[in-house]
N, C-alpha and C positions, 0 to 999 in steps of 0.2 A: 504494500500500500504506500502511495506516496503521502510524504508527511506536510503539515501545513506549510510549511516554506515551502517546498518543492508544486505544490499544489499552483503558491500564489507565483511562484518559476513560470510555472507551465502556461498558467492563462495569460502571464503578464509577454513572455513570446508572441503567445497565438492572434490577439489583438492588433489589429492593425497601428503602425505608429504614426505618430500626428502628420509626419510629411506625406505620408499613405492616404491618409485619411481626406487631406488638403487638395492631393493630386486628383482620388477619386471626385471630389467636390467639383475640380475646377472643370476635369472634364465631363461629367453630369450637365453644367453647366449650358459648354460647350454646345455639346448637341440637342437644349435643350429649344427648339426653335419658336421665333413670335414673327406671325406674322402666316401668309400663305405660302406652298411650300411650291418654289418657283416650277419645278417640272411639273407641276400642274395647273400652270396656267397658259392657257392659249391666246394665239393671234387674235387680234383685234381685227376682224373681216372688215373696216371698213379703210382699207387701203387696197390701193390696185396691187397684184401680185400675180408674176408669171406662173405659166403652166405650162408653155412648150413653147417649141424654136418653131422660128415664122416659116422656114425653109420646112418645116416637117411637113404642114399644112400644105396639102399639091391643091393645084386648082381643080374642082369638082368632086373634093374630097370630103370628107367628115372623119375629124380627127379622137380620141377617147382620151381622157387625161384626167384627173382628180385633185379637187382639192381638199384637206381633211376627209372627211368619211365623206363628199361631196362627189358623184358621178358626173365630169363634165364632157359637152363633143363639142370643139370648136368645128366651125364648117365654114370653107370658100366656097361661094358659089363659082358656077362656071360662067355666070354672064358679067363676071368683073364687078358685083358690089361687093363690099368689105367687106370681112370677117363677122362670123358672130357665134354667138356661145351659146349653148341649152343645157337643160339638167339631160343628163345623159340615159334616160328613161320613156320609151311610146309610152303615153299616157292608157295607152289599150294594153298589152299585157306585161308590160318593163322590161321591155327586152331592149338593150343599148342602140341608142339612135346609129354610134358611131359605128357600127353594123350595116347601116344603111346604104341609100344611094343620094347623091346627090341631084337633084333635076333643076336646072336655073338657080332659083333663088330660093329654093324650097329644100330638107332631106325628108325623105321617105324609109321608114320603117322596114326594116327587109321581111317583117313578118306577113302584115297584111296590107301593109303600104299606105298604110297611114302620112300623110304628107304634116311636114310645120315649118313654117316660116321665121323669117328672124325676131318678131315679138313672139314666140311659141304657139300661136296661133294653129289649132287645127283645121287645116285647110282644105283638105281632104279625105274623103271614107269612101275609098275607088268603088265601092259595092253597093255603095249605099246613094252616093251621087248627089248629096243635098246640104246645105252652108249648114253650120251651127248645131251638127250633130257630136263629134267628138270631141272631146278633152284638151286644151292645153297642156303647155308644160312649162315648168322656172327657167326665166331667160338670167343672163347674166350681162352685166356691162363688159364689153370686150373693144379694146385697143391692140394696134401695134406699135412697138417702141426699140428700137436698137436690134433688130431682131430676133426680139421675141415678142410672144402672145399674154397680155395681162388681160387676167378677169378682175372685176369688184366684187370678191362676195359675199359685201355687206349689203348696208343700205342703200337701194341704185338711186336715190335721191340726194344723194350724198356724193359720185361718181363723179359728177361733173364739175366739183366744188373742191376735189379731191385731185394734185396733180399726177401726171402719169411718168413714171422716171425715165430719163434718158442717160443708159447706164455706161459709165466711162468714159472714154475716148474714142467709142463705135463709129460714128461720123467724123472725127479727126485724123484725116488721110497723113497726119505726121506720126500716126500711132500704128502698130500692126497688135490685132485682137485675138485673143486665142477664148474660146465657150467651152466652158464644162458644165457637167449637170449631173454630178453624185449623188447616188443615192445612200443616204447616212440611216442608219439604226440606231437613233438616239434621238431627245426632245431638240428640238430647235436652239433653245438656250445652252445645252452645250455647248453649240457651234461659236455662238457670239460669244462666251467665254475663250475660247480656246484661242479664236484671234485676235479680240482684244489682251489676251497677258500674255507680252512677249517674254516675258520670263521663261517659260517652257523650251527654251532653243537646246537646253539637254539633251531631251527626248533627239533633238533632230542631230547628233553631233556624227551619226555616218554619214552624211548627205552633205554637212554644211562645218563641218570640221568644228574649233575648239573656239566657240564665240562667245561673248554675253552680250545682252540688253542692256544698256543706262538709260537709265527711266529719266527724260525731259518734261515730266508735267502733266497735269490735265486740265481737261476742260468738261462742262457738264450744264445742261439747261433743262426746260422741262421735258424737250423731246430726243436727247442727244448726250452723249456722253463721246469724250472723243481722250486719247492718250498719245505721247510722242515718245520716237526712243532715236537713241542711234545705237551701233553695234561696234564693238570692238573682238579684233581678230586676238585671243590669247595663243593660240597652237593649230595644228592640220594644214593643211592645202589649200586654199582657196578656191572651190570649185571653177570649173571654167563656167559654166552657165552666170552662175553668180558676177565674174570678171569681165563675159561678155556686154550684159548692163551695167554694171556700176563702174568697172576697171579694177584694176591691181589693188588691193590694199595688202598693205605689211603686217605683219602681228608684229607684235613686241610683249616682252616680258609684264612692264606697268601699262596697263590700259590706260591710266590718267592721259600716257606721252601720247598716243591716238588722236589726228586728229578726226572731227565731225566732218565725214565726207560727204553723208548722206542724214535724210530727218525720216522716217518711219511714222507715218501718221494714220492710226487705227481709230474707224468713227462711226459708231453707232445710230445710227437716225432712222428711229423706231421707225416701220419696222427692217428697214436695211441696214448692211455694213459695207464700210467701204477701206481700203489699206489706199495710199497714197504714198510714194517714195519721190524726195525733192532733192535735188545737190546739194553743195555748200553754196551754189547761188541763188539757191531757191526756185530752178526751175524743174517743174516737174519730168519723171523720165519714168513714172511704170505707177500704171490707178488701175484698181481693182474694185469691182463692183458684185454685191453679191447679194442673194433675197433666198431665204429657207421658207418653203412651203412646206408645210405641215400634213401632213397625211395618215389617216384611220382614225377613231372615231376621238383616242384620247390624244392624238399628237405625237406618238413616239415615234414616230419613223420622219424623217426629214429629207424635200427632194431641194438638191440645192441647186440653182440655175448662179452660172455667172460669168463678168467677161474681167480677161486680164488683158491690159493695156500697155506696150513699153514704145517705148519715143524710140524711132527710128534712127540710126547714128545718120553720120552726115553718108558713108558710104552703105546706100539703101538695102544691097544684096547682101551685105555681113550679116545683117538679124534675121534676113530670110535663111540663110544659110546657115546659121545658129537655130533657127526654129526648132528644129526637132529635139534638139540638144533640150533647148528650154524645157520645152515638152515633157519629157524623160525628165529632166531637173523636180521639175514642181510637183509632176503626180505622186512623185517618191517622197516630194514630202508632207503631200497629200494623203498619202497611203499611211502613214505614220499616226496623222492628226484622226485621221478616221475609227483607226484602230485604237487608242486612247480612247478618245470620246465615246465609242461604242461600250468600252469597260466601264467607264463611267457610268452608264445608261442599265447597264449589267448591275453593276454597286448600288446603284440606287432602287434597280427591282427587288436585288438579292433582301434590302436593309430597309425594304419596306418603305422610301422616305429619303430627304433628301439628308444625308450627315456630313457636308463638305465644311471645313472649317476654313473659312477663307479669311483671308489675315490682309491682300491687298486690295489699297484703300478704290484703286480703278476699277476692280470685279465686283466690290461691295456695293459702285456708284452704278453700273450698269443691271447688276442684276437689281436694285431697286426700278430701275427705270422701264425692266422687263417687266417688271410685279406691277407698276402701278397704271404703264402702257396695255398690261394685258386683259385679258378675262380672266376672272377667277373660276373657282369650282361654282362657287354659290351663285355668280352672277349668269353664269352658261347653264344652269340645272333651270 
């Protein structure tokens, strides 16, 4: 039997000791969250937002796309008016319009041949032969802009009041434009965390050798959060993609000695992002335009449309001749960011909830702006 010292030995061990006890506190704490829990808030429908590339859309086509758990068909007619959009549903049995045919200005149902027009109008009931027998269906505001296809799919009274983005340097013949359009397995908010904190260059140091980030600042309004960095070379190779745009930089031992060759401008403007790289003379040389559409019913899967933009040097054919290189440069570290974030998205299903302890003051200022730009649970229920 152990005797009473040894007794009060034994419990006084077992007990956790005050910095134990402090630590447990702090972290309790920690993940104890106020407020809505941001992976579950969704886009604000009432801004324009792409759903597909203009060139996809052939003329006398009907094209199938989604926004959220939202079925859409954009359709060219063949007799040259503009594009337009419906809920991607025959009001007769829901069978996908984009199945259909297009005839002028009208697509037809491939079932029973149900015709609709650009207000959703049923316009047709081939068997029945007489106006104002079939069903409508939800029209959507549709635009084209830089080469792509945006819908509104909020309030279409709100569309017109609402501008339509013209994304990059699309139309700037002193820029050469490269489109991608990934599809990510993760809440949208990932995404704009991941590019707004250039902190993460870690992750990329096979791609992009021995860098860091110096954090120049931020900025932030009610619609907008914007952050600036430059980048100094500590160790590796400076890739050639990288050297092709920006030129040569040297590492060196002390990053202080570095000078600012280039500014890195990361800018959130609900609901877009945009990266922007300027020289030391401030003129720009590579803008980047991006919009995550959200898709299925709570938002976790994200389709990203976007253009990258780099300023053509003086001799024209060197970037076209670099093109591929770039190519190959960016998806590899595309392919990195994707895979990150998708764990994230992983981490947050596994843990029930969002447990990210985020400590920088730019992610803290952004993801508020996501929370109070979005929908809540309570306000979408």
């Amino acid at each position: 039997m152990l005797t009473q010292q040894e007794s009060r030995e034994e419990q006084k061990a077992e007990a956790p000791r005050k910095e134990d006890r402090e630590s447990s506190a702090v972290t309790s704490e920690v993940y104890t969250r106020s407020g809505p829990d941001l992976r579950r808030v969704k886009l604000d429908r009432n801004f324009w937002y792409p759903v597909a590339w203009s060139h996809k859309i052939k003329v006398g086509k009907a094209f199938g796309t989604r926004f959220a758990e939202d079925p859409i068909v954009i359709v060219r007619p063949d007799n040259g008016a503009p594009i337009y959009a419906l809920e991607d549903r025959c009001a007769h049995r829901q069978v996908p319009l984009s199945k259909g045919r297009v005839d002028g200005e009208v697509v037809r149902c491939c079932y029973h041949g149900w015709s609709f027009d650009r207000q959703g109008s049923c316009v047709t009931v081939p068997y029945l032969n007489r106006p104002g027998v079939g069903r409508g269906v939800k029209t959507y505001p549709c635009r084209e802009s830089g080469g792509l296809v945006f819908i509104f799919p909020g309030d279409p009274e709100l569309a017109d009041k609402t501008p339509v983005p013209v994304p990059c340097q699309v139309n700037n013949p002193k820029f050469k434009t490269r489109r991608f359009d990934p599809l990510v397995n993760c809440h949208y908010s990932f995404m704009h965390e991941n590019l707004m904190d250039m902190n993460h260059q870690f992750l990329h140091r096979k791609q992009m050798g021995q860098i860091t980030a110096r954090f120049m600042g931020q900025e932030k309004g009610e619609n907008f959060v914007q952050a600036s960095y430059s980048f100094a070379r500590k160790g590796g190779d400076q890739p050639l993609a990288e050297r092709l745009i920006f030129g040569k930089h040297d590492k060196t031992i002390d990053i202080k000695d570095q000078p600012i060759e280039e500014v890195v401008t990361i800018r959130t403007t609900y609901p877009y992002q945009t990266l922007q790289i300027r020289d030391k003379d401030g003129d720009l040389i590579m803008d980047l335009w991006v919009a995550y559409v959200p898709l299925g019913k709570d938002e976790m899967v994200t389709q990203s449309y976007g253009l990258l933009s780099v300023l053509r040097p003086k001799w024209k054919f060197l970037l076209d001749l670099a093109w591929p290189v770039l190519g190959v440069f960016t998806n590899r570290i595309f392919l990195e960011d994707k895979e990150i974030v998708e764990m994230e998205q992983q981490a947050w299903q596994e843990l029930g909830g969002d447990h990210n302890v985020e400590v920088f003051p730019v992610v803290k200022n952004l993801r508020e702006l996501l929370i109070r730009s979005g929908v809540s649970e309570e306000e979408s229920a």
